[in-house]
KOLPAVO-530772 format. One record per residue: residue number from 1; x, y, z of N, C-alpha, C, O in turn. Coordinates in pm, whole numbers. Each point is the difference from the previous one (the first is absolute). Layout:
! residues N
{r NUM, {X, Y, Z}, {X, Y, Z}, {X, Y, Z}, {X, Y, Z}}
...
//
This chain:
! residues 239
{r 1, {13141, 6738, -732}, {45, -139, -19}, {-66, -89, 106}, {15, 34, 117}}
{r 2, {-88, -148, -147}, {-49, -54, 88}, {35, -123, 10}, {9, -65, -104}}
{r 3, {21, -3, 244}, {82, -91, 32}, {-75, -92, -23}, {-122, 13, 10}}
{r 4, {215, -189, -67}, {-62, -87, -30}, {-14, -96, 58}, {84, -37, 82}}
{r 5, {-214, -43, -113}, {-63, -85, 58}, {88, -172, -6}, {21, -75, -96}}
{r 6, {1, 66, 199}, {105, -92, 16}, {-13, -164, -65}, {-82, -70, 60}}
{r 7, {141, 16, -154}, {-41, -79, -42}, {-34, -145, 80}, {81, -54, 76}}
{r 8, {-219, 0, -108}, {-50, -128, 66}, {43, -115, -66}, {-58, -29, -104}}
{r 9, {132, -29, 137}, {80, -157, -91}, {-93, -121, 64}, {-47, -8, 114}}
{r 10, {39, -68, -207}, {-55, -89, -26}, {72, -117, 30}, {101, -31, -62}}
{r 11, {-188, -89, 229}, {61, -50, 45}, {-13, -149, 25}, {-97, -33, 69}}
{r 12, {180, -66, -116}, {-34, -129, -6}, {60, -72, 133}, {79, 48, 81}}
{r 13, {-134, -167, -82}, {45, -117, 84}, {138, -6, -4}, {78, 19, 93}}
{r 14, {-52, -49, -222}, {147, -35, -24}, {98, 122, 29}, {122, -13, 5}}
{r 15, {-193, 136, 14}, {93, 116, 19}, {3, 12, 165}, {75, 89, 41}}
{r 16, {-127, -145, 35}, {16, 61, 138}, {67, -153, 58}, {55, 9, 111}}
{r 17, {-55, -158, -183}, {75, -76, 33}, {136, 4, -35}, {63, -76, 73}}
{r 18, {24, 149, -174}, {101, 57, -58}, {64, 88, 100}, {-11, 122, -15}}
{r 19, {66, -161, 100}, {102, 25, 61}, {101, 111, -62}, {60, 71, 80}}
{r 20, {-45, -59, -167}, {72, 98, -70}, {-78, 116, -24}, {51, 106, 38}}
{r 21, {-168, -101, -95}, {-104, 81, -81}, {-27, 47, 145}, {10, 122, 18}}
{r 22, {-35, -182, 65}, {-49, 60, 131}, {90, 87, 53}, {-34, 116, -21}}
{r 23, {146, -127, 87}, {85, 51, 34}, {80, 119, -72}, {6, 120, 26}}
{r 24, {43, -185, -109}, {58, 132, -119}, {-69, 59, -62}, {51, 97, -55}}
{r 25, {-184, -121, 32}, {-87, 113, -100}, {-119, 19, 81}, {-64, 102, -21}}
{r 26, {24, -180, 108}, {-160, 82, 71}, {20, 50, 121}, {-47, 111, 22}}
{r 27, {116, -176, 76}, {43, 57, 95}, {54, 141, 9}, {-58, 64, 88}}
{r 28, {174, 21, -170}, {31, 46, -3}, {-51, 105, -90}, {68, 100, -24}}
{r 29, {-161, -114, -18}, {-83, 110, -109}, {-81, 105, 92}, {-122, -10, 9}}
{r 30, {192, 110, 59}, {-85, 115, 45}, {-46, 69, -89}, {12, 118, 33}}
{r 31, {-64, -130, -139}, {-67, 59, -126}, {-172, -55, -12}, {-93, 40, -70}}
{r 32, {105, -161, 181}, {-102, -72, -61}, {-94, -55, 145}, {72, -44, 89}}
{r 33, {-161, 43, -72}, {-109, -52, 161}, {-72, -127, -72}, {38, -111, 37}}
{r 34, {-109, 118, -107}, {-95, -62, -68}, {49, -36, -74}, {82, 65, -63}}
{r 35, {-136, -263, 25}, {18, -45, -114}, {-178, -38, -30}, {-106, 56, 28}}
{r 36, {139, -165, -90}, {-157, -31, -69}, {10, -163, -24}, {111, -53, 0}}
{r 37, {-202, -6, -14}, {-49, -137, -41}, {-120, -78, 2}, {-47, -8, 114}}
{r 38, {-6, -41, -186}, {-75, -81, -63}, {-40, -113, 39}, {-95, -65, -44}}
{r 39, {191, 29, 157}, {9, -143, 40}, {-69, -38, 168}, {68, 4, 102}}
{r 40, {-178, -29, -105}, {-78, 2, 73}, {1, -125, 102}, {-87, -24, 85}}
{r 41, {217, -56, -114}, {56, -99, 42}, {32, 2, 165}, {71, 93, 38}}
{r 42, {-125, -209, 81}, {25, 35, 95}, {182, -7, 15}, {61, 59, 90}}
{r 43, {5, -146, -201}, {171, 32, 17}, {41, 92, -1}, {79, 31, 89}}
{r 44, {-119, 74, -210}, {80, 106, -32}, {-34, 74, 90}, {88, 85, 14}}
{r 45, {-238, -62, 114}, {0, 52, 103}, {69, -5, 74}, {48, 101, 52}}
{r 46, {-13, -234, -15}, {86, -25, 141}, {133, 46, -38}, {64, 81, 66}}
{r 47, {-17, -146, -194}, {116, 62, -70}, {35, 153, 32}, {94, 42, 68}}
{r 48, {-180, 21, -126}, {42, 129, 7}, {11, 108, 153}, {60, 105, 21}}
{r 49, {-175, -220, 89}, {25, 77, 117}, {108, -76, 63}, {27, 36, 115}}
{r 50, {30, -120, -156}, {126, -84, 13}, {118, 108, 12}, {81, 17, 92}}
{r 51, {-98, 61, -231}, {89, 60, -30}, {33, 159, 46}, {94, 75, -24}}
{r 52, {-240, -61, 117}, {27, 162, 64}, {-123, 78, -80}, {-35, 108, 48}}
{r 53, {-31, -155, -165}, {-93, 66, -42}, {-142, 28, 101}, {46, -30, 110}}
{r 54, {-89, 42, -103}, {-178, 54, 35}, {-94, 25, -116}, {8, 94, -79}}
{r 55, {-99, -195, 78}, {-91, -1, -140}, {-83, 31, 38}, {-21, -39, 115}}
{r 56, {-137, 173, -214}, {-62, 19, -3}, {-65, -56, -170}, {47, -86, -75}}
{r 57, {-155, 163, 58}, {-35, -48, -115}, {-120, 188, -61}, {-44, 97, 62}}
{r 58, {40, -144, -219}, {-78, 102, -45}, {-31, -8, -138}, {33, -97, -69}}
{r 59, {-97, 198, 24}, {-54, 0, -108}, {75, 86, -142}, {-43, 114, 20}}
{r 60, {103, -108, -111}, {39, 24, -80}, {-36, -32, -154}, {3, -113, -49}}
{r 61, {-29, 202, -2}, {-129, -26, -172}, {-41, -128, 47}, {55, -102, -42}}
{r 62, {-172, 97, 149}, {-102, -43, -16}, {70, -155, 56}, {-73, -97, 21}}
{r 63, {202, 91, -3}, {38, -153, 35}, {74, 49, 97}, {77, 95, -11}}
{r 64, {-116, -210, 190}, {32, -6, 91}, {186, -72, -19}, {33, -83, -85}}
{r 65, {45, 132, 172}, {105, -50, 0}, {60, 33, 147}, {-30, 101, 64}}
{r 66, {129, -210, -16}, {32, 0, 165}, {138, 131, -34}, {73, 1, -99}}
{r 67, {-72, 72, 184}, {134, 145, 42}, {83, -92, 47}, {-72, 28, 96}}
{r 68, {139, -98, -68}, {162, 4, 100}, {68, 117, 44}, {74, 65, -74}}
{r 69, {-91, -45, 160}, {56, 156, 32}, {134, -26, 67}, {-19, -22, 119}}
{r 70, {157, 17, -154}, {148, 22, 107}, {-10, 180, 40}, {16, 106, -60}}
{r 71, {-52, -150, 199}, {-8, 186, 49}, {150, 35, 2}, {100, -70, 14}}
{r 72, {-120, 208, -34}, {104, 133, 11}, {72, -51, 142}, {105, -60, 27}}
{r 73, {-217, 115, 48}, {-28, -40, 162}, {-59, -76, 109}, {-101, 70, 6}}
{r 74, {86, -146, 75}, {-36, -43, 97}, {-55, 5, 142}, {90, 41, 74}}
{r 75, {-219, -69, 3}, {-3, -8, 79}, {30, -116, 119}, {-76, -94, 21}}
{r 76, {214, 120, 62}, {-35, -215, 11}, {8, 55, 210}, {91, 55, 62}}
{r 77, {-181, -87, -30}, {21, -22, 148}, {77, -120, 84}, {-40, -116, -3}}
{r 78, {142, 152, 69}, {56, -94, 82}, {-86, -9, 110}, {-95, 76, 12}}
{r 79, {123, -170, 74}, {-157, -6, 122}, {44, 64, 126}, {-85, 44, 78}}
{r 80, {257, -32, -44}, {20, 85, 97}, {-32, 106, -28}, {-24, 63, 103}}
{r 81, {8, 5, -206}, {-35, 129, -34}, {-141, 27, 4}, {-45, 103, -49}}
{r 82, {-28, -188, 105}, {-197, 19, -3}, {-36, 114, 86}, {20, 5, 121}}
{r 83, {-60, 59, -174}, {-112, 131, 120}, {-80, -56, 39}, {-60, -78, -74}}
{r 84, {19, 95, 219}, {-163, -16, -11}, {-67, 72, 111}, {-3, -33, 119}}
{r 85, {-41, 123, -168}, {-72, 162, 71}, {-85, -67, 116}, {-46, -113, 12}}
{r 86, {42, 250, 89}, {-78, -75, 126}, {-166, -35, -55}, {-86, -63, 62}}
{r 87, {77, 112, -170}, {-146, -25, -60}, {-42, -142, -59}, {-113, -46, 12}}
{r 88, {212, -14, -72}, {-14, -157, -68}, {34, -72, 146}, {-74, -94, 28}}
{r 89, {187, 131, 76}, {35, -40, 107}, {-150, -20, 88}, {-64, -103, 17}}
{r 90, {47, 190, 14}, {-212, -42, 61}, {-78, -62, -50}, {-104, -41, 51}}
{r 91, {160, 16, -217}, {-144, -100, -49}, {97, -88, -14}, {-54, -110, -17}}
{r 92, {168, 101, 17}, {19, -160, 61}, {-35, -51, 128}, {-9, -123, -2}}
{r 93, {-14, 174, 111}, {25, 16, 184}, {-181, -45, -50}, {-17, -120, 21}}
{r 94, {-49, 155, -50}, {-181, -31, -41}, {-8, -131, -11}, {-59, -83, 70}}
{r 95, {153, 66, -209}, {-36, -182, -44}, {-109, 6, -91}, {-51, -105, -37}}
{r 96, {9, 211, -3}, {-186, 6, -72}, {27, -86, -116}, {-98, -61, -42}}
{r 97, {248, 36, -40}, {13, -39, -113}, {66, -131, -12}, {17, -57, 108}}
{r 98, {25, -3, -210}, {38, -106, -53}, {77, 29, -117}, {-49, 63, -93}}
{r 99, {199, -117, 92}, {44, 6, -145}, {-39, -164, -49}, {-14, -66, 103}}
{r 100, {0, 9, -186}, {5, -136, -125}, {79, 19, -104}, {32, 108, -51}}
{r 101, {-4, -200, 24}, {110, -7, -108}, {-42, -123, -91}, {31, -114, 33}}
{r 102, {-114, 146, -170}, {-57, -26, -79}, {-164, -117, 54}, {-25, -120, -2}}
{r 103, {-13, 189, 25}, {-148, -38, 71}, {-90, 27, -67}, {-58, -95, -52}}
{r 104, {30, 175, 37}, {-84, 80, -107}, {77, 77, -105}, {12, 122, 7}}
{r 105, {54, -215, -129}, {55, 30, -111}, {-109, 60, -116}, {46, 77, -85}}
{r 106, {-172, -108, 81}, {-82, 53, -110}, {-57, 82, 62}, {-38, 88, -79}}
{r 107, {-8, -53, 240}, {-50, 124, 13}, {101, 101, -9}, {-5, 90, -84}}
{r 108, {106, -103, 177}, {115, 106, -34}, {1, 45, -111}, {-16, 122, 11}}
{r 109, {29, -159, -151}, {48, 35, -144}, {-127, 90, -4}, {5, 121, -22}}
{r 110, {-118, -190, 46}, {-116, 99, -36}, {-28, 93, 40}, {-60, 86, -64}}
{r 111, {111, -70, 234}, {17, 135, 65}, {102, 75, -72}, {-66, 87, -57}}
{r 112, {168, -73, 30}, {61, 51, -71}, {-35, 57, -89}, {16, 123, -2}}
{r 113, {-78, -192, -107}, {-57, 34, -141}, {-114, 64, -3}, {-64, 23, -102}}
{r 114, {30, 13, 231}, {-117, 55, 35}, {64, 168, 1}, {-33, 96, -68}}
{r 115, {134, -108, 174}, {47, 86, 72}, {87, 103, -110}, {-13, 122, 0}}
{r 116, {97, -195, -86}, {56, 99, -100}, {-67, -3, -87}, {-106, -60, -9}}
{r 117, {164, 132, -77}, {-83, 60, -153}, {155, -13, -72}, {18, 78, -93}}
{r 118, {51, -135, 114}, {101, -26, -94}, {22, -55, -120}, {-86, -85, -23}}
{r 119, {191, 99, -93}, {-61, -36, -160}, {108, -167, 7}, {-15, -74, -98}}
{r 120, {102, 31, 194}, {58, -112, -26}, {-62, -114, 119}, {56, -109, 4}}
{r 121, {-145, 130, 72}, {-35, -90, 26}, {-96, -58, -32}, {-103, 13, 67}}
{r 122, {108, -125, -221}, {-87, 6, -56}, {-39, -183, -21}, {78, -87, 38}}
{r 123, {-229, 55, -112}, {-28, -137, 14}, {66, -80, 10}, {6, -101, 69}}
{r 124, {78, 165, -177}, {110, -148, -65}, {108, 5, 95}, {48, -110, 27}}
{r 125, {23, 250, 55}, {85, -43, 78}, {20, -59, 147}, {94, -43, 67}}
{r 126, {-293, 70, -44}, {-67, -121, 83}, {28, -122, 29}, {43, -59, 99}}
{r 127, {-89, 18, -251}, {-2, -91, 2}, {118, -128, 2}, {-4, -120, 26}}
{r 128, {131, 233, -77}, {156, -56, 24}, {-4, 8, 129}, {71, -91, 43}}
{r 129, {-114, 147, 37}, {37, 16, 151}, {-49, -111, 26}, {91, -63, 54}}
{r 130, {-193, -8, -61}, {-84, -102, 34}, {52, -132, -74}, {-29, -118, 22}}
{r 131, {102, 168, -103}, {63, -158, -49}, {181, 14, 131}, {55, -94, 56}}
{r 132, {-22, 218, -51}, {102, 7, 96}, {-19, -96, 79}, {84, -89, -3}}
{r 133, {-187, 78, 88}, {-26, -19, 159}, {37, -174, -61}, {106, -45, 44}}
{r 134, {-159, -15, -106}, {1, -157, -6}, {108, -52, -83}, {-21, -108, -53}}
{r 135, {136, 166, 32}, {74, 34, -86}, {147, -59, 55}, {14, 73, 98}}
{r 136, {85, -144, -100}, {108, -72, 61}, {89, 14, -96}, {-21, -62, -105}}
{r 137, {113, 128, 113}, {164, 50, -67}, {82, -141, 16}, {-43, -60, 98}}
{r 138, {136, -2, -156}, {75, -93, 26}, {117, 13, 45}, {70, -98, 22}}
{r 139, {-23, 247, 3}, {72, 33, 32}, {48, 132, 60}, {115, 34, 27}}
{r 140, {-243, 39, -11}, {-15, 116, 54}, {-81, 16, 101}, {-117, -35, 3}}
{r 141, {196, 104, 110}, {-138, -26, 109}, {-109, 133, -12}, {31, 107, 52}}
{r 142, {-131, -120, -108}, {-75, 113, -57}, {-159, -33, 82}, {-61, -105, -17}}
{r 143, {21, 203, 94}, {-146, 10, 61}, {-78, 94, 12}, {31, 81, 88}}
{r 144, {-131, -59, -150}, {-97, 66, -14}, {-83, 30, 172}, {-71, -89, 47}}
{r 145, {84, 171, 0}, {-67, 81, 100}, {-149, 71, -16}, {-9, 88, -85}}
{r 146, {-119, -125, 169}, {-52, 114, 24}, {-5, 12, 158}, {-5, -88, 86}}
{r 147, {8, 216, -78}, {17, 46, 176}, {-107, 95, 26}, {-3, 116, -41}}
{r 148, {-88, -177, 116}, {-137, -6, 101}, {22, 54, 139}, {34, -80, 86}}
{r 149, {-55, 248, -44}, {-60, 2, 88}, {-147, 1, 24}, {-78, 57, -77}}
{r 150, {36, -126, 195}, {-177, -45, -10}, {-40, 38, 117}, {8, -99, 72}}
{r 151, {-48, 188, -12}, {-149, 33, 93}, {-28, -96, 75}, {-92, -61, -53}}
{r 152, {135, -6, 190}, {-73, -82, 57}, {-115, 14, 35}, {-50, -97, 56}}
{r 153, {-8, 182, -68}, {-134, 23, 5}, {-114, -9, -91}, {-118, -23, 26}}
{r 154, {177, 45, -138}, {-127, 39, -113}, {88, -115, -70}, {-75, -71, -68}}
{r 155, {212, 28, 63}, {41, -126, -80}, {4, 69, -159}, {9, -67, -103}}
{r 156, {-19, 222, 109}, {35, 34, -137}, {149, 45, -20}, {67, 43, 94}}
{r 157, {-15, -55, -237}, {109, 41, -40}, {21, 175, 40}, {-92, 74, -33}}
{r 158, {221, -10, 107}, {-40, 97, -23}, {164, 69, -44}, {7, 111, 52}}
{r 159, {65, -130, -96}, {132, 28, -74}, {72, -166, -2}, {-31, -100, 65}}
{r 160, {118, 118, -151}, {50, -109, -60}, {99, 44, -155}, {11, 109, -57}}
{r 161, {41, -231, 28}, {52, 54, -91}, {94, -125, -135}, {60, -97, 48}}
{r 162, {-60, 108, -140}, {110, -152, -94}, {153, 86, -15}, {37, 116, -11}}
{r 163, {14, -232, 15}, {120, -4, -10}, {67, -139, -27}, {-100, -71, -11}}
{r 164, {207, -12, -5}, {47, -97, 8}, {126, 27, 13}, {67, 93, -45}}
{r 165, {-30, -209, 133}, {155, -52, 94}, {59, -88, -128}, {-61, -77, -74}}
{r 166, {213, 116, 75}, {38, -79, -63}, {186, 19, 70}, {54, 104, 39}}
{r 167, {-2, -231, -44}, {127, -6, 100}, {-26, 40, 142}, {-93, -58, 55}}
{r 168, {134, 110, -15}, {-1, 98, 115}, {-56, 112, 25}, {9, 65, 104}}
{r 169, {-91, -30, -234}, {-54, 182, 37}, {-121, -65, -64}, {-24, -109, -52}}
{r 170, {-52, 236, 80}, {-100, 56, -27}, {-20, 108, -78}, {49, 107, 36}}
{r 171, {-126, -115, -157}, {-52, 124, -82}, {-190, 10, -26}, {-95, -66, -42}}
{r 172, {140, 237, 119}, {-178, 9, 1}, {-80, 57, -157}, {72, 83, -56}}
{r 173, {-177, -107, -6}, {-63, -11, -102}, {-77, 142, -2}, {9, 96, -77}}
{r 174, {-77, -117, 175}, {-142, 89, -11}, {-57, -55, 137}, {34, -102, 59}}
{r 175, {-132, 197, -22}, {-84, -13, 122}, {-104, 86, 49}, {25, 106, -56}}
{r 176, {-93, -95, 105}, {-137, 49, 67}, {-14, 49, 152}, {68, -39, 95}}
{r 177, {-167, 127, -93}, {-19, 28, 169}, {-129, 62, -13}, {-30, 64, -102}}
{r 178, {-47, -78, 196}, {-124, 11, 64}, {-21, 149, 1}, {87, 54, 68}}
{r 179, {-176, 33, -122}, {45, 151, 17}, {-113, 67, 94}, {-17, 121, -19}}
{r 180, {-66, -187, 121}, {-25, 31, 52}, {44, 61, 159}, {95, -58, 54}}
{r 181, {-147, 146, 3}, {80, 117, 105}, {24, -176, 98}, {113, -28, 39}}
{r 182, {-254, -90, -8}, {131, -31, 154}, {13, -111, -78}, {-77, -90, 35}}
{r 183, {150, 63, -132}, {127, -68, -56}, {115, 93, 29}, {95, -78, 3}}
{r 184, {-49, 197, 20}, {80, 63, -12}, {123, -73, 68}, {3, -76, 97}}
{r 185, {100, 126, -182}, {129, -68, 28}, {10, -135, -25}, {118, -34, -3}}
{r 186, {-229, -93, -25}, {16, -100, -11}, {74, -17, -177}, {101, -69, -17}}
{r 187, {-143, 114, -55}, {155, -40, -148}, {98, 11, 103}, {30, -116, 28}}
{r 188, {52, 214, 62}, {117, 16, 14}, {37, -138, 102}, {106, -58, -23}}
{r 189, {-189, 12, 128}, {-55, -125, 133}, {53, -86, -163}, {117, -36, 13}}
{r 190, {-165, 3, -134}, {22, -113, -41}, {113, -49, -68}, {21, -111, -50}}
{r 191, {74, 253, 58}, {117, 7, -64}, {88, -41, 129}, {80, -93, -2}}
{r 192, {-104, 175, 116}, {72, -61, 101}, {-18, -151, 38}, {94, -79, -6}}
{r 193, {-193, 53, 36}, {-40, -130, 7}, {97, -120, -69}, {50, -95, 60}}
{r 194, {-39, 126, -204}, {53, -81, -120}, {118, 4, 38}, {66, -95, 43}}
{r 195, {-16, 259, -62}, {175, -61, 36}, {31, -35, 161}, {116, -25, 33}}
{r 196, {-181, 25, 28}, {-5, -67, 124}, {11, -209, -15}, {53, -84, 73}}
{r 197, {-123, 75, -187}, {-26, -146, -48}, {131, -59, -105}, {50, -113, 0}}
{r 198, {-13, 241, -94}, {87, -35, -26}, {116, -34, 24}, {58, -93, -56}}
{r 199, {-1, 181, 162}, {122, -44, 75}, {-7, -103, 99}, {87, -58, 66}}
{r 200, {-195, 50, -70}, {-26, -155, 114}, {47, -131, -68}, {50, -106, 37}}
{r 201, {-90, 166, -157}, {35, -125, -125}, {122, -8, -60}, {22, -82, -89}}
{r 202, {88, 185, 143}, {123, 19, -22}, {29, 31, -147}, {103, -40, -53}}
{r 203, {-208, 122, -20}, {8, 89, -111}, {122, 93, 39}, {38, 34, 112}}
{r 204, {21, 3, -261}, {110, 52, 14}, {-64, 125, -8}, {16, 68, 102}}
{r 205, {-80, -19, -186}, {-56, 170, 22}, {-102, -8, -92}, {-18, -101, -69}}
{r 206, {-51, 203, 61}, {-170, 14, -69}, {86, 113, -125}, {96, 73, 21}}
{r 207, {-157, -91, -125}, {33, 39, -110}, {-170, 55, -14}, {-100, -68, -21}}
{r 208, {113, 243, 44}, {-156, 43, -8}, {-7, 92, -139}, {-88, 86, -11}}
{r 209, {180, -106, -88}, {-37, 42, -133}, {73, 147, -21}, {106, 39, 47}}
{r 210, {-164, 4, -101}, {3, 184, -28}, {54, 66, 177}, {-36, -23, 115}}
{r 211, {114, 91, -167}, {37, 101, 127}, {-58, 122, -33}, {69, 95, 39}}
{r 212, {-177, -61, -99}, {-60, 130, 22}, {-68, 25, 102}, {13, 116, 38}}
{r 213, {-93, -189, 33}, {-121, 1, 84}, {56, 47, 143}, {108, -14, 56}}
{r 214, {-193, 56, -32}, {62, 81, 192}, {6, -183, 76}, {101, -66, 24}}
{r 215, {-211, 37, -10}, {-45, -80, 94}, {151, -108, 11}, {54, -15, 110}}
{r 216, {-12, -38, -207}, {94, -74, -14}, {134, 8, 102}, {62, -85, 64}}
{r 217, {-49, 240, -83}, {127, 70, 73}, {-63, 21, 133}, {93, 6, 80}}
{r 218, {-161, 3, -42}, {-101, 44, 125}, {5, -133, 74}, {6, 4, 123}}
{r 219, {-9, -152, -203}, {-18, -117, 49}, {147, -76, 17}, {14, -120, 23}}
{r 220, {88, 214, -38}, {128, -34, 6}, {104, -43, -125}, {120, -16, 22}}
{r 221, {-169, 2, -138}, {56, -10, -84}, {120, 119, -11}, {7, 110, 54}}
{r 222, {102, -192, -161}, {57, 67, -28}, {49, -26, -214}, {11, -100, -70}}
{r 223, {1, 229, 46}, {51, 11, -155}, {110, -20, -78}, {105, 64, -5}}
{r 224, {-148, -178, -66}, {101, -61, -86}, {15, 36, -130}, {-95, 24, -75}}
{r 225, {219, -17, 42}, {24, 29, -155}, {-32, -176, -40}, {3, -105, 64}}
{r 226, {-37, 151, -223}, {18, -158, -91}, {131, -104, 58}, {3, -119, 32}}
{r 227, {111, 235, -36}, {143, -111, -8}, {28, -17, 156}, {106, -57, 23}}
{r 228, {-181, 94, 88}, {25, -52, 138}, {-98, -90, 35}, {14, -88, 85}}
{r 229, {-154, 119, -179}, {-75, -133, 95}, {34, -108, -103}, {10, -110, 53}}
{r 230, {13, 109, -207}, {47, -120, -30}, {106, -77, 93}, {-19, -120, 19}}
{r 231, {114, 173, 31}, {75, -52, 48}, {-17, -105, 146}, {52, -103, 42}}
{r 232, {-156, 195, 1}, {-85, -81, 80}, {-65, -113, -30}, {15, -108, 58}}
{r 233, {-95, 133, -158}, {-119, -81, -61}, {16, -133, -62}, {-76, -97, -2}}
{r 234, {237, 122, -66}, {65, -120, -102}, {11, -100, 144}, {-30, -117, -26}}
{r 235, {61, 138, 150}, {66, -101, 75}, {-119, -19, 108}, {28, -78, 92}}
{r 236, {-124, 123, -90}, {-111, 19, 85}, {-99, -80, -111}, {52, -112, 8}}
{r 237, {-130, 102, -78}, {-55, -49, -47}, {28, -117, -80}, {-78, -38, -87}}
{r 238, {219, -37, 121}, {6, -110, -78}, {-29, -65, 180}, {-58, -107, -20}}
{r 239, {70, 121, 147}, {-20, -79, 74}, {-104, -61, 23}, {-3, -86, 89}}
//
């Protein structure tokens, strides 16, 4: 008997502004991660990361469509909880680097897109990213991030990463790092760095996606079910 493939529902504007539909039927559906949509709209973006989702995008018979994903689980770092190994600790004590915070928005994306081989980061959801950045909610405080560490020396990008702030937190996207031996440790220098920036900015906590990854837990995070970081998230992200 082989277990089944969990059904993907099909997800509108009007369903994640529905207060009801949200709460009583999506929220509470541990049957279900992924929805789907069509709507390539920068609202139903902000909308839906409004609502706790994380959107990717992909290909299905031949027609691209954006994922909304409500995770199982969570990674969300509080900032008292930050590690930071005597190894990122020395290349801060150096100074060799620089974080920016959206400076180089079109090289970043391209480092990236360089850097993975992934199937959802794709033209078209580019190019929503790029309508993101110039993009003003009337009522949502919604911002598109790219985060630049840069080489004072060579002035090249060498980890970085997208994400966008919205209320009080932060949720990270996707990101890049330099894979050469003396970059080493600098991805981890730019994670510290950031939430070093973020709590400066009196972010309530970094929302870093998926809790599978070591690095996450290594960087102080801690693991959330769906129904504890909503609880967070509903009152954290309307600020």
């Amino acid at each position: 008997m082989t277990k089944e493939e969990p059904t993907i529902y099909y997800l509108k504007n009007e369903d994640i502004l529905n207060t009801d539909i949200l709460y009583n039927y999506i929220y509470p559906n541990m049957s279900s991660n992924y929805y789907w949509s069509d709507d390539f709209s920068e609202e139903f973006y902000i909308h839906a990361a409004h609502a706790g989702f994380i959107t990717v995008s992909n290909f299905f018979d031949n027609q691209l469509l954006l994922l909304p994903e409500l995770q199982f689980e969570y990674a969300l770092l509080d900032f008292e909880n930050l590690h930071i190994s005597k190894k990122v600790k020395k290349l801060i004590q150096q100074d060799d680097y620089e974080l920016s915070i959206n400076k180089n928005f079109k090289t970043l994306l391209n480092e990236i897109e360089q850097y993975h081989e992934i199937p959802w980061l794709t033209d078209k959801y580019l190019d929503l990213v790029l309508k993101l950045k110039e993009f003003h909610h009337d009522t949502i405080d919604f911002q598109i991030l790219s985060v630049e560490l840069t080489c004072k020396k060579t002035k090249k990008i060498i980890a970085g990463e997208l994400g966008y702030k919205i209320g009080s937190t932060y949720t990270s996207l996707t990101g890049f790092h330099n894979r050469e031996k003396k970059y080493n440790n600098c991805g981890t220098l730019q994670l510290v760095l950031f939430a070093l920036y973020l709590e400066e900015c009196n972010c309530s906590f970094w929302n870093l996606g998926h809790a599978s990854m070591d690095y996450k837990q290594k960087l102080g995070a801690k693991v959330y079910s769906r129904e504890d970081f909503l609880k967070r998230w509903i009152v954290e992200a309307k600020k």
